[in-house]
N, CA and C atoms as a LAMMPS dump frame, in Angstrom:
ITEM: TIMESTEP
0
ITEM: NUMBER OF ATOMS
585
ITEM: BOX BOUNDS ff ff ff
-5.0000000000000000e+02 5.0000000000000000e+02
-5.0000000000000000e+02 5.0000000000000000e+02
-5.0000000000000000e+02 5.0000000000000000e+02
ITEM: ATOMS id mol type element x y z
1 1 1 N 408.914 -107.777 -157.027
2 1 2 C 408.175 -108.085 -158.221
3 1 3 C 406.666 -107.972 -157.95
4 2 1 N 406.083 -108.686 -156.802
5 2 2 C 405.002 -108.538 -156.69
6 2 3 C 404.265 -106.948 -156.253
7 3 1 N 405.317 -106.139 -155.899
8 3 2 C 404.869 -104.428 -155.232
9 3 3 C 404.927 -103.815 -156.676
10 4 1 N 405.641 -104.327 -157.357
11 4 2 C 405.822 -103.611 -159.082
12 4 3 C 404.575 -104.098 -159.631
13 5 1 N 403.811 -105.198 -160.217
14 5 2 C 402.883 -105.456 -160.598
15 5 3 C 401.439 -105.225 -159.783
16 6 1 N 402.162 -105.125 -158.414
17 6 2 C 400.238 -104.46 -157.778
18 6 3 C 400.56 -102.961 -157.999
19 7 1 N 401.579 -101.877 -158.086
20 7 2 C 401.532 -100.737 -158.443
21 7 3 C 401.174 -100.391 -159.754
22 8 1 N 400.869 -101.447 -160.77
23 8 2 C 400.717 -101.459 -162.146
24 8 3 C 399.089 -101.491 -162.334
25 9 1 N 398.557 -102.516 -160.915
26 9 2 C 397.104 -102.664 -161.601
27 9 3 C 397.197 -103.999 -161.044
28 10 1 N 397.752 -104.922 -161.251
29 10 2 C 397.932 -106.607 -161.558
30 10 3 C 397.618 -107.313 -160.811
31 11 1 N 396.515 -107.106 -159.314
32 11 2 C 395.95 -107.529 -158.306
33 11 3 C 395.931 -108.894 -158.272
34 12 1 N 395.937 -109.97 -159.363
35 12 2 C 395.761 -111.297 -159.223
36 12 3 C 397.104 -111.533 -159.69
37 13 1 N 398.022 -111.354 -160.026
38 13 2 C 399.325 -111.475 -159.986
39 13 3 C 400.143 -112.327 -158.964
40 14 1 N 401.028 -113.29 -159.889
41 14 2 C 401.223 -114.508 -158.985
42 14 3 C 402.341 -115.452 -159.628
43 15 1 N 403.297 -115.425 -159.017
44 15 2 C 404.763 -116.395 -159.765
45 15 3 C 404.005 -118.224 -159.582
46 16 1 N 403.613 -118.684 -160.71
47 16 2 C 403.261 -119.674 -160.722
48 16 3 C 404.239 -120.887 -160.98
49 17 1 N 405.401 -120.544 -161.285
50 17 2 C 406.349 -121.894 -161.34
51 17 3 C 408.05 -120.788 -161.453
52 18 1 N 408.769 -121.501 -160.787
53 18 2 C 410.333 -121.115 -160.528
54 18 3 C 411.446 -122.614 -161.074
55 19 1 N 412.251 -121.808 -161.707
56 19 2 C 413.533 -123.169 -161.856
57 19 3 C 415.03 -122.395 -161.983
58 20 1 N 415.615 -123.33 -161.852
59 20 2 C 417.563 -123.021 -161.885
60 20 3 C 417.655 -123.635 -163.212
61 21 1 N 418.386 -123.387 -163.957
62 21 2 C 418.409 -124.159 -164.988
63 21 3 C 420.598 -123.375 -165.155
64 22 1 N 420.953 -124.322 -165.626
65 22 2 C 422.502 -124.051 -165.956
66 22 3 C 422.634 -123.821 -167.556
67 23 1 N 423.095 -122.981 -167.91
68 23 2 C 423.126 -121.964 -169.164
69 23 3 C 424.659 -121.307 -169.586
70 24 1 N 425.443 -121.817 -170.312
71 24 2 C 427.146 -121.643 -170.859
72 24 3 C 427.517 -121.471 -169.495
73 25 1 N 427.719 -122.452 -168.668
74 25 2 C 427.692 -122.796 -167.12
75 25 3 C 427.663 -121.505 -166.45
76 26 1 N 426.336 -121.185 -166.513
77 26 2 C 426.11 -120.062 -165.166
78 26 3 C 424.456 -120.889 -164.969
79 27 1 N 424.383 -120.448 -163.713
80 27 2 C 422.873 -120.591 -163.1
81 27 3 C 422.225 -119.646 -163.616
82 28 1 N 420.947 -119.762 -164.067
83 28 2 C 419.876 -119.091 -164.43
84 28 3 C 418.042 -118.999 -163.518
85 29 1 N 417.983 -118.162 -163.524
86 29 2 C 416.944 -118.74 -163.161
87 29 3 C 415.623 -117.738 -163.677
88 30 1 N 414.64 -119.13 -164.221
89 30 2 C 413.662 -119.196 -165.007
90 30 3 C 412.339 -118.597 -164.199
91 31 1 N 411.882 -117.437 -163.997
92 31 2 C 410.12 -117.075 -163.439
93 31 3 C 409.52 -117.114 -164.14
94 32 1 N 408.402 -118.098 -164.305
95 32 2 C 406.984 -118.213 -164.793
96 32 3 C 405.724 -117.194 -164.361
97 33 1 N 405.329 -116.154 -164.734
98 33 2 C 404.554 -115.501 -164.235
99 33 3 C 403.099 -115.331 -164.676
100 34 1 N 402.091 -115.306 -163.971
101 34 2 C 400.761 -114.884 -164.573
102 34 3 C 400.628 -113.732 -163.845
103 35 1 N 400.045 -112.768 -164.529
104 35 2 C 399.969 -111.042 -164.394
105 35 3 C 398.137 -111.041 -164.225
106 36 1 N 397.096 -111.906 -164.442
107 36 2 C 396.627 -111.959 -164.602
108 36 3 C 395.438 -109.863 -165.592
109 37 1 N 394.373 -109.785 -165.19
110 37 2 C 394.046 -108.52 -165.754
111 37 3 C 394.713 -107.417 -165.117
112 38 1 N 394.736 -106.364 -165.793
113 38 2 C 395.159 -104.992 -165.263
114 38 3 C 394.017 -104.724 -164.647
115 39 1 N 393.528 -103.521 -163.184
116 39 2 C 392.349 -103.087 -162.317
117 39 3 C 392.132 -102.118 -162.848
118 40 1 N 391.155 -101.313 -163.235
119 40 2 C 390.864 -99.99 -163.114
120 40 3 C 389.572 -99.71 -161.949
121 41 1 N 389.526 -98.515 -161.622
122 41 2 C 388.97 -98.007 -160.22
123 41 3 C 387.347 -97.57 -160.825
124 42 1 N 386.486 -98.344 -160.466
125 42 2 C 385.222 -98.379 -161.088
126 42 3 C 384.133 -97.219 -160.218
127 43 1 N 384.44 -97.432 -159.031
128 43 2 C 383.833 -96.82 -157.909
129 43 3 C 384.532 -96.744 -156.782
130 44 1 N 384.15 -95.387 -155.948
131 44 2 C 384.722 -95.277 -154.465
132 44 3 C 383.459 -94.708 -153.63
133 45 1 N 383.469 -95.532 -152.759
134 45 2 C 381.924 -95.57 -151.193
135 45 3 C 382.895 -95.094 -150.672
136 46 1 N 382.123 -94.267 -149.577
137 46 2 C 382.359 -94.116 -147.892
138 46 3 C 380.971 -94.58 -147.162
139 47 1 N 381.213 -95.196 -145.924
140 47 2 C 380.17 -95.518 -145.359
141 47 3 C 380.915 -95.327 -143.775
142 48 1 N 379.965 -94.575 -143.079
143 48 2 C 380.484 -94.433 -141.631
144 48 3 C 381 -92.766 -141.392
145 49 1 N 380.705 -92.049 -142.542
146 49 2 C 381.914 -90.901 -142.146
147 49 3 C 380.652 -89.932 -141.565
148 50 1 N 380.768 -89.034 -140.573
149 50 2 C 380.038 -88.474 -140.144
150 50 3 C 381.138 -86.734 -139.806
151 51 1 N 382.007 -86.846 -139.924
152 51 2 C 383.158 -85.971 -139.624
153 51 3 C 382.949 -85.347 -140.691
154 52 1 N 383.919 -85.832 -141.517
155 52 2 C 384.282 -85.489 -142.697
156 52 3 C 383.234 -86.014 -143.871
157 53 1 N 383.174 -85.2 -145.264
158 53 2 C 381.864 -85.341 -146.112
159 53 3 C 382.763 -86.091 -147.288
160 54 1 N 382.047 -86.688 -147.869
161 54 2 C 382.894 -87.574 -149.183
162 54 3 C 383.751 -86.901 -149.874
163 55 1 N 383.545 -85.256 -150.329
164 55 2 C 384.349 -84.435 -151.101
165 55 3 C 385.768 -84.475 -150.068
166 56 1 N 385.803 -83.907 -149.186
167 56 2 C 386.643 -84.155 -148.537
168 56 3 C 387.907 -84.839 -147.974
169 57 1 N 387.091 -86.1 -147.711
170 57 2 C 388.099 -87.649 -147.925
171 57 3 C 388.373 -87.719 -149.27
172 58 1 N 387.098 -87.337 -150.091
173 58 2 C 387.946 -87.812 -151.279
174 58 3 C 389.085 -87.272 -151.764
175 59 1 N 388.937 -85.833 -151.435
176 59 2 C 390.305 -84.86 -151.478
177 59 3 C 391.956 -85.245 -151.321
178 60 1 N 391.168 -86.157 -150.204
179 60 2 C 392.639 -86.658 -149.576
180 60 3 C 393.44 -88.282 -150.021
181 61 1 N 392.341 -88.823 -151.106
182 61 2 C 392.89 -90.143 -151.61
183 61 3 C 393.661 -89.279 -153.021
184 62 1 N 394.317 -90.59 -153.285
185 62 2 C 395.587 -90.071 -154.771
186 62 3 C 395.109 -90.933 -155.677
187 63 1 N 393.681 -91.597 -156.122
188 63 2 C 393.166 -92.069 -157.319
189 63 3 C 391.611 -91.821 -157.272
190 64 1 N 391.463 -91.757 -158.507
191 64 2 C 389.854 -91.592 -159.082
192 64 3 C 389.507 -92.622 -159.691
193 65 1 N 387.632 -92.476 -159.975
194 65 2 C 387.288 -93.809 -160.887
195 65 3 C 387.814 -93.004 -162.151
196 66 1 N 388.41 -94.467 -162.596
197 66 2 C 388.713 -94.444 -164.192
198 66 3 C 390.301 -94.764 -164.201
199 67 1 N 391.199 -94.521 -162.836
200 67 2 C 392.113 -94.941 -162.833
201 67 3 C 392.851 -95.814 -162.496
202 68 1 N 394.117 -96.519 -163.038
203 68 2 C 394.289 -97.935 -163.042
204 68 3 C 394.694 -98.184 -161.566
205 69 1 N 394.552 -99.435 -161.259
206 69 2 C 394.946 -99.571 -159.424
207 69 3 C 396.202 -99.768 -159.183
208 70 1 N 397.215 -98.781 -157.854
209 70 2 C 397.912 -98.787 -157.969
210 70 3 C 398.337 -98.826 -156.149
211 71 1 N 398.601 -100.056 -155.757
212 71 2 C 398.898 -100.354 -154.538
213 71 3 C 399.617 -99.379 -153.496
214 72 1 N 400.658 -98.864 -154.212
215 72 2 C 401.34 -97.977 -153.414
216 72 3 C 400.155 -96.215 -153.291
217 73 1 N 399.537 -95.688 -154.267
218 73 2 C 399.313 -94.846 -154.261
219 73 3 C 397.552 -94.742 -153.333
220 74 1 N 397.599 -96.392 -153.405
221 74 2 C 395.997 -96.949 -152.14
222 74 3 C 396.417 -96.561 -150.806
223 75 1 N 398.295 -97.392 -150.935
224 75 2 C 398.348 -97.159 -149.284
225 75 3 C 399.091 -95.907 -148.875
226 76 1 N 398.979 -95.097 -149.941
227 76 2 C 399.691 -93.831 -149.09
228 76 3 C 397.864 -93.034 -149.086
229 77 1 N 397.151 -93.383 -150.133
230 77 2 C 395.643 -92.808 -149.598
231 77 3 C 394.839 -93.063 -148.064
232 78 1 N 395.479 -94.319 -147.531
233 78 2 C 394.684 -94.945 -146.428
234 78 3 C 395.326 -93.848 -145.315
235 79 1 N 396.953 -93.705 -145.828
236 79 2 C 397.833 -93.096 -144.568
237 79 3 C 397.29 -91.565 -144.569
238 80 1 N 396.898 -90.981 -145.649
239 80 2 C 396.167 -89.388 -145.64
240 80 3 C 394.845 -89.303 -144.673
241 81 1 N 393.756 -90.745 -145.154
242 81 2 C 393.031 -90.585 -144.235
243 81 3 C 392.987 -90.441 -142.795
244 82 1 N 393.835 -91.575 -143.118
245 82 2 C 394.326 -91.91 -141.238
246 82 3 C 394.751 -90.323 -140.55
247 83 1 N 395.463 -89.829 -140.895
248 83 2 C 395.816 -88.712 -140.235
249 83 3 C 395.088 -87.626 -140.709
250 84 1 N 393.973 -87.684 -141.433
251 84 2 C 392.988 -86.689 -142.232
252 84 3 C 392.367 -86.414 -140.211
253 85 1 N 391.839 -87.857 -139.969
254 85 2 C 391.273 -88.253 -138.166
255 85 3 C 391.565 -87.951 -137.674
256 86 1 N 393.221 -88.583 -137.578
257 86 2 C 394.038 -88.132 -136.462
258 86 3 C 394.586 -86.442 -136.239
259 87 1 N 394.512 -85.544 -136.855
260 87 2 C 394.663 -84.315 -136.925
261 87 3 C 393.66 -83.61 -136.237
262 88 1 N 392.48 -84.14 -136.03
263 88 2 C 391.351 -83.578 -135.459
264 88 3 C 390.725 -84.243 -134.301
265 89 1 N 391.849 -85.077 -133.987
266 89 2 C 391.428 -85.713 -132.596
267 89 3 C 391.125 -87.043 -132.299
268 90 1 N 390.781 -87.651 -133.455
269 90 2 C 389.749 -89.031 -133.963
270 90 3 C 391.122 -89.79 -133.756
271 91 1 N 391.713 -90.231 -133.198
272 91 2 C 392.712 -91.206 -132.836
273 91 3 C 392.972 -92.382 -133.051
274 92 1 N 391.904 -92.616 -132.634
275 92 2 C 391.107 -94.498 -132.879
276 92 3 C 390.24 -94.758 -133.949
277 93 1 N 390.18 -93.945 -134.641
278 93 2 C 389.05 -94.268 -136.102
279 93 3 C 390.051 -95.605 -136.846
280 94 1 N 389.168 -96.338 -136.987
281 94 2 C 389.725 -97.278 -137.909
282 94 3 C 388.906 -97.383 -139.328
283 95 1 N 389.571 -97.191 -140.604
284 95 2 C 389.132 -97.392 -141.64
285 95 3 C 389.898 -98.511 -142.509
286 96 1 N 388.682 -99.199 -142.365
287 96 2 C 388.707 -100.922 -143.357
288 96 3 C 388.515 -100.514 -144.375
289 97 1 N 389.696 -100.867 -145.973
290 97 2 C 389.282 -100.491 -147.09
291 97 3 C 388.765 -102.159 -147.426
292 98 1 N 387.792 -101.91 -148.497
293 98 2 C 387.376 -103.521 -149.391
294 98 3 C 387.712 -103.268 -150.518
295 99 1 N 387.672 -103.974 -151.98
296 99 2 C 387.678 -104.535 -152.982
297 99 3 C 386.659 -105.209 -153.523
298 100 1 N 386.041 -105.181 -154.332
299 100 2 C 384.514 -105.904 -154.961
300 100 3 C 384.781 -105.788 -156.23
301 101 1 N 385.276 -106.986 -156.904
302 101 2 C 385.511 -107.007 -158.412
303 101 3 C 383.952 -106.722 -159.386
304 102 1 N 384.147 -105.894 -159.877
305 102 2 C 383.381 -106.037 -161.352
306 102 3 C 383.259 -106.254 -162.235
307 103 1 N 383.387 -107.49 -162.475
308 103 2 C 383.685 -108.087 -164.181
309 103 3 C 384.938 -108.498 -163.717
310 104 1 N 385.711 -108.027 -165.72
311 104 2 C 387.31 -108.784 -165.06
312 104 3 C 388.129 -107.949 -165.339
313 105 1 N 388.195 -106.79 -165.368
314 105 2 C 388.868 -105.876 -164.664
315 105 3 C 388.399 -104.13 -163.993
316 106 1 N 387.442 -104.268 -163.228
317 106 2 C 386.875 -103.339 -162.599
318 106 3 C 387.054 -103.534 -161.259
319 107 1 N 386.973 -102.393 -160.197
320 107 2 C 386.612 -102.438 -158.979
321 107 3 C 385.877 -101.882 -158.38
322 108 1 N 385.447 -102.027 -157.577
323 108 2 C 384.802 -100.935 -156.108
324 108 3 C 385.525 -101.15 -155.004
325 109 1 N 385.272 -99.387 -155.075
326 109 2 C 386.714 -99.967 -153.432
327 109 3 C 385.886 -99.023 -152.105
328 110 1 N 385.233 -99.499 -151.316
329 110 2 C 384.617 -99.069 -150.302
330 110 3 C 385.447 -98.741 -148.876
331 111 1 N 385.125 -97.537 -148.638
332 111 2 C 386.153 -97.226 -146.85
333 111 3 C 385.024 -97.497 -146.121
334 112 1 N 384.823 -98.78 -145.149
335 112 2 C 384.347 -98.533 -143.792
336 112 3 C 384.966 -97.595 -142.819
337 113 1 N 384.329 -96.812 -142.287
338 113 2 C 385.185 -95.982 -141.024
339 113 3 C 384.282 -95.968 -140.249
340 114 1 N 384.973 -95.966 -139.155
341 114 2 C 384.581 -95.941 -137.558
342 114 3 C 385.22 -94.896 -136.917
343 115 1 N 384.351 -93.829 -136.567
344 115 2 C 385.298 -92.641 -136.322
345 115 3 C 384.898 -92.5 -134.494
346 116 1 N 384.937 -93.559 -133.784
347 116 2 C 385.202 -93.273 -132.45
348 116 3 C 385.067 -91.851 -132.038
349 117 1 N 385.834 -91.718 -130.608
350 117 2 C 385.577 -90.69 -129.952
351 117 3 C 386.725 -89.343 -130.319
352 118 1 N 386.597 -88.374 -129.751
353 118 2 C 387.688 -87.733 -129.892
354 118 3 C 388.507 -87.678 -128.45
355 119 1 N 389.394 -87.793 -128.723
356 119 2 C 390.676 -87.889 -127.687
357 119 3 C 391.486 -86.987 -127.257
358 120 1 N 391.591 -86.748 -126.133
359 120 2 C 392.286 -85.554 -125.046
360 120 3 C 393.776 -85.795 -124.906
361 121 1 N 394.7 -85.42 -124.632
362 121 2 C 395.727 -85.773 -124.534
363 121 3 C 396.168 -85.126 -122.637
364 122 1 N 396.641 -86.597 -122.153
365 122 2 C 396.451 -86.754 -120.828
366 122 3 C 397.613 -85.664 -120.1
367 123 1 N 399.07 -86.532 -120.702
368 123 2 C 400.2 -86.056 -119.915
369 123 3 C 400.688 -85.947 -120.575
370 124 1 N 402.075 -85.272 -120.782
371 124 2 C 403.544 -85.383 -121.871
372 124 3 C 404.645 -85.483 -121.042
373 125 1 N 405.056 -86.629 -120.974
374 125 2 C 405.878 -87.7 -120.43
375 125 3 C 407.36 -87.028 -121.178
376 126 1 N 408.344 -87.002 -120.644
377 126 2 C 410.072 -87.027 -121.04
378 126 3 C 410.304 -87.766 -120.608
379 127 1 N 411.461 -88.926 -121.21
380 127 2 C 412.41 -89.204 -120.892
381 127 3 C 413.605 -89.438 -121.535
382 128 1 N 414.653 -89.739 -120.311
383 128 2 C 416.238 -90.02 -120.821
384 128 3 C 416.807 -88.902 -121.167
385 129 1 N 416.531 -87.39 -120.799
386 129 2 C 416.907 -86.528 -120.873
387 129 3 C 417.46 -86.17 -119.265
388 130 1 N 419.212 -86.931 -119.359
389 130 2 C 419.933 -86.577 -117.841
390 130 3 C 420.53 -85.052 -118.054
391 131 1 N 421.197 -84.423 -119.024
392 131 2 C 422.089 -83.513 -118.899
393 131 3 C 420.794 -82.432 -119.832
394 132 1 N 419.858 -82.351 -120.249
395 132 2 C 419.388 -81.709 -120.956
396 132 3 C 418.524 -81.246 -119.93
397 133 1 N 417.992 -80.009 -119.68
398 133 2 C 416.922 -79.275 -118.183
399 133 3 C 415.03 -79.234 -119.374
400 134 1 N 414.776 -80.484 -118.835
401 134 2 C 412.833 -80.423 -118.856
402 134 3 C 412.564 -79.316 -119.523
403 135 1 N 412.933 -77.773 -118.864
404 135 2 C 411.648 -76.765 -119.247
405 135 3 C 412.286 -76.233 -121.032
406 136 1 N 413.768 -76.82 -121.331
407 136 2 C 414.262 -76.297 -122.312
408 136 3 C 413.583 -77.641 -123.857
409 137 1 N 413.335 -78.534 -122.706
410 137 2 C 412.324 -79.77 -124.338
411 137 3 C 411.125 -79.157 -124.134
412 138 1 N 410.679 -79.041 -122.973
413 138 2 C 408.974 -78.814 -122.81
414 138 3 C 408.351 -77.51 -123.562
415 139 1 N 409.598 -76.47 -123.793
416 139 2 C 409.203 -74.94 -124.865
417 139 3 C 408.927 -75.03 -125.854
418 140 1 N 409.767 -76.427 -126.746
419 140 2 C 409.859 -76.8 -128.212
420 140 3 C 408.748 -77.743 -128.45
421 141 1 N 407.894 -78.512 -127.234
422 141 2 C 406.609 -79.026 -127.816
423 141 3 C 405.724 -78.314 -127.715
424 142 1 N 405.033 -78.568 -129.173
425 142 2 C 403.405 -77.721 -128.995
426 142 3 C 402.116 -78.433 -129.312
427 143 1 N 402.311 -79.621 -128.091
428 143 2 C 400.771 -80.652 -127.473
429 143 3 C 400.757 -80.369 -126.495
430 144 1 N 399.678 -80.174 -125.11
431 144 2 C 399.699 -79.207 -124.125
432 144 3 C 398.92 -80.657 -123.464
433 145 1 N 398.688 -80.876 -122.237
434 145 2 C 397.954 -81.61 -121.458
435 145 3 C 396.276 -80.868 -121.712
436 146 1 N 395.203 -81.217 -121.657
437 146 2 C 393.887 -81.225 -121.9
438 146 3 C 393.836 -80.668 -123.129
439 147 1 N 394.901 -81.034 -124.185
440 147 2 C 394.359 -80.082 -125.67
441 147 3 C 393.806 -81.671 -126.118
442 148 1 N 392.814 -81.608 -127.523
443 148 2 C 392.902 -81.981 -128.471
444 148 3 C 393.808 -82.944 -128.78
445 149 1 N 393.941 -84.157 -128.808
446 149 2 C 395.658 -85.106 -129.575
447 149 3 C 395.084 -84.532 -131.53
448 150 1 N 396.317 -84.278 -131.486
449 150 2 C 396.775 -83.749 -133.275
450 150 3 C 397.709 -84.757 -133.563
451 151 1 N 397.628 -85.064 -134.379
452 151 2 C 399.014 -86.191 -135.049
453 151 3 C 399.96 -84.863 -135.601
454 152 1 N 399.458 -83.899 -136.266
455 152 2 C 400.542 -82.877 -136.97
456 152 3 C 401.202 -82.142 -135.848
457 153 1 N 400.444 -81.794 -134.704
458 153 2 C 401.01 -81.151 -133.318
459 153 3 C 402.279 -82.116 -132.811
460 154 1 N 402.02 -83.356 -132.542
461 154 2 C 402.905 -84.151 -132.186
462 154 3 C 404.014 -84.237 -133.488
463 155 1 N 404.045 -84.291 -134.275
464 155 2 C 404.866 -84.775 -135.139
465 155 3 C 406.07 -83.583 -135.313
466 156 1 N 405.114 -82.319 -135.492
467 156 2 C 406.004 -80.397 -135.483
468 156 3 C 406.702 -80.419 -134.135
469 157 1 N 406.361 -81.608 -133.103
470 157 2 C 407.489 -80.981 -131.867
471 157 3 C 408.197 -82.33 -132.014
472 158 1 N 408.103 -83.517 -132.767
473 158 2 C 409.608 -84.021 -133.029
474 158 3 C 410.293 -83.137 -133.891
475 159 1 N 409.927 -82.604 -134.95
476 159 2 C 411.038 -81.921 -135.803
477 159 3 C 411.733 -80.813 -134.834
478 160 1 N 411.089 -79.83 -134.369
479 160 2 C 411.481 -79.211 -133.577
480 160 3 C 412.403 -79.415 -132.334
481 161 1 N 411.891 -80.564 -132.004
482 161 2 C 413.271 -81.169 -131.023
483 161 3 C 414.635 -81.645 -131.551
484 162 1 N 414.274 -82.272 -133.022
485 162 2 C 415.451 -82.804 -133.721
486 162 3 C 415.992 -81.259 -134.044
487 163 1 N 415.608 -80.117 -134.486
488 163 2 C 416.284 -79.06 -134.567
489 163 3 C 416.994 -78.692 -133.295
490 164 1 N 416.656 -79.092 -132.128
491 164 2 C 417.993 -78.652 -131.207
492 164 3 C 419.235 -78.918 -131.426
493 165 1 N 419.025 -80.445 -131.911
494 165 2 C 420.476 -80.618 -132.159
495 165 3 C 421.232 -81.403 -130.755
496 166 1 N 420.387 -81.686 -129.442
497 166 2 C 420.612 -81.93 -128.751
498 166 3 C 420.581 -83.316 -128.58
499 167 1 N 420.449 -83.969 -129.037
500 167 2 C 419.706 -85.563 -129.109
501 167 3 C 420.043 -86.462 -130.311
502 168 1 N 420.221 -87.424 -130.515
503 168 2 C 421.037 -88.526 -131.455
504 168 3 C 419.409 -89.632 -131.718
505 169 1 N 418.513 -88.87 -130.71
506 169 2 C 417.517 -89.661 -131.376
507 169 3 C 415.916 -89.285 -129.833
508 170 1 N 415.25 -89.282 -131.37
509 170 2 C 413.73 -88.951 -130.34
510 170 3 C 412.686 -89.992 -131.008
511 171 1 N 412.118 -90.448 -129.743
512 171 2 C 410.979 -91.083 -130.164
513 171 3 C 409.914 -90.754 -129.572
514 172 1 N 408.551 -90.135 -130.338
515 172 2 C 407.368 -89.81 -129.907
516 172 3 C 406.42 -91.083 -129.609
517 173 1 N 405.522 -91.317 -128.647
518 173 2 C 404.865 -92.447 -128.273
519 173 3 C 403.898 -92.001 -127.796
520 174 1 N 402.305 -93.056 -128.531
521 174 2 C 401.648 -92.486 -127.847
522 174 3 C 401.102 -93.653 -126.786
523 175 1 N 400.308 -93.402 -125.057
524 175 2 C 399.743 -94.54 -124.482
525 175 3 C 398.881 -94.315 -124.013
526 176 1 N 397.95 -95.053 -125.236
527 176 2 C 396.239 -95.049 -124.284
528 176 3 C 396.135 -95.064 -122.711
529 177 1 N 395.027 -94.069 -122.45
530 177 2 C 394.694 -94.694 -120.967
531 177 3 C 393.42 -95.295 -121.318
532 178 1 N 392.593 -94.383 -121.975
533 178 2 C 391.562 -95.021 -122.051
534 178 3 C 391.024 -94.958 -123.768
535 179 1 N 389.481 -94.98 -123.824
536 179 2 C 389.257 -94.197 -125.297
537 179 3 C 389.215 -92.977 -125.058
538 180 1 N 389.365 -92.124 -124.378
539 180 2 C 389.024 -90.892 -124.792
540 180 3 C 390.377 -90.166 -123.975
541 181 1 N 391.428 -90.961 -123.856
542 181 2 C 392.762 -89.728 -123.144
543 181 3 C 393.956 -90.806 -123.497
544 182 1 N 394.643 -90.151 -123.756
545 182 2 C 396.183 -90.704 -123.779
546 182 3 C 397.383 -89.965 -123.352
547 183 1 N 398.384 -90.518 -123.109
548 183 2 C 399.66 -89.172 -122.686
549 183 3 C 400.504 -89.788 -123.285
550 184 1 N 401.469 -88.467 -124.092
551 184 2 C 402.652 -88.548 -125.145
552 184 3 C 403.787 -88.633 -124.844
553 185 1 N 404.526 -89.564 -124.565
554 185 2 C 405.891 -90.03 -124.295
555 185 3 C 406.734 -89.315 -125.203
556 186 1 N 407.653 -88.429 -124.788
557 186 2 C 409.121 -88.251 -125.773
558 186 3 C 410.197 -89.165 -125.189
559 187 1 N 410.495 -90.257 -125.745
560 187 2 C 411.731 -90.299 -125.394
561 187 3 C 412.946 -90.312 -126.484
562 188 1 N 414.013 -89.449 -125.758
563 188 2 C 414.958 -88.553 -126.038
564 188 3 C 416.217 -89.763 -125.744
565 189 1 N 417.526 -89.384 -126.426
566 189 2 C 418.812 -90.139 -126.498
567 189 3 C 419.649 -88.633 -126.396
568 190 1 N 420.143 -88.571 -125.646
569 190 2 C 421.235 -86.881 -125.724
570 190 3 C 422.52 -87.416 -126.359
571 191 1 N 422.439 -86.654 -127.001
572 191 2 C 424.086 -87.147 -127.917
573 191 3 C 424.969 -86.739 -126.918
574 192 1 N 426.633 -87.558 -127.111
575 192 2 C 427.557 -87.665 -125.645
576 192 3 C 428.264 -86.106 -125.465
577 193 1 N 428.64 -85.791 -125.074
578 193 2 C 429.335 -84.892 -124.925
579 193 3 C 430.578 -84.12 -125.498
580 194 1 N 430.51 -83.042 -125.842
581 194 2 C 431.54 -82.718 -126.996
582 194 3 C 431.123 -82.653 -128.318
583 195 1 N 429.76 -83.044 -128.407
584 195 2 C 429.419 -83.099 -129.022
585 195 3 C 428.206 -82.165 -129.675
C-alpha cells in the first residue's frame, strides 16, 4: 500500500489508525488512511558532476519537472545513474538524492555526486569450477586484468557464462583492494552430471 501511493505521488502518506471489526461473522478489517498531497517534480540540480554534463544524467533519469512523483520510477533513475558511473569506471561514485518541498505540493529533487576515482580492475578470480577447465570460463569473460572496471563488461560475461549452460548458478563479485583496483570473483556452481 505504501509503494502504491509513493508511486502515485503521495510522499506524506501514512495508515493512521487500523481495526478488526466482525461483520455477518467474518473479520474485517478497517484502514484509516491519510494520502496526504499528490508531488509534482518542480526542479532537478546536479551538483558534483564533473564527468558527465546535466543533459546527460538527465538523459538517464525517467521523470521531468512537471511530473507527478513516482517512487519506483526515482529508484530505477538512481539505478541508471549508478551504472551511467559505473560503466565508465567511476565505481565508488556515490550519489545522495534530496527532496526540498515547495509549498504543498512541489519539489526539488537535487543529486549530490561524488564521482571518486576511476578504478582498474585487479584480478579475475574463478571459483568452484572442479570438472569445468579455467581457460574454457576465462574465453567467455570480457573484463581483462588492468582494463577499466565496466559494470556492462562484467554483467555481458555473466550472461555469457549462463549461456554455457554449464553451471546451475554464477555469481559475479566484486572486492575492493583499494580505491582505485578491485578483482572480480566468478563464482560458478557446475550443474551435476548428466546433466
Amino acid at each position: 500500500m505504501v509503494s502504491y501511493y509513493r508511486n502515485e505521488g503521495y510522499l506524506d502518506f501514512n495508515i493512521s489508525n487500523y481495526s478488526i471489526i466482525n461483520q455477518d461473522d467474518k473479520n474485517v478489517l478497517l484502514i484509516e488512511i491519510n494520502t496526504g498531497n499528490k508531488y509534482y517534480i518542480n526542479d532537478i540540480k546536479f551538483y558534483g558532476n564533473y564527468i558527465f554534463s546535466d543533459s546527460i544524467i538527465t538523459s538517464n533519469i525517467n521523470f521531468k519537472k512537471g511530473d507527478s512523483y513516482n517512487g519506483m520510477e526515482f529508484d530505477k533513475s538512481n539505478l541508471n545513474l549508478n551504472n551511467l558511473y559505473r560503466d565508465k569506471g567511476y565505481l565508488f561514485t556515490q550519489i545522495i538524492p534530496s527532496f526540498i518541498p515547495i509549498g504543498k505540493d512541489s519539489l526539488n529533487v537535487n543529486f549530490d555526486i561524488s564521482e571518486k576515482s576511476i578504478v582498474t580492475v585487479n584480478k579475475i578470480i574463478i571459483r568452484g569450477n572442479n570438472s569445468t577447465k579455467e581457460n574454457v570460463i576465462r574465453r567467455d569473460i570480457d573484463i581483462f586484468p588492468n582494463q577499466v572496471f565496466s559494470q556492462s563488461d562484467m554483467m555481458d560475461s555473466y550472461r555469457k557464462l549462463a549461456m554455457l549452460n554449464y553451471f546451475q548458478n554464477i555469481v559475479p563479485n566484486i572486492k575492493p583492494i583499494n580505491e582505485e583496483e578491485v578483482d572480480i570473483v566468478f563464482e560458478v556452481i557446475e550443474k551435476g552430471s548428466g546433466q
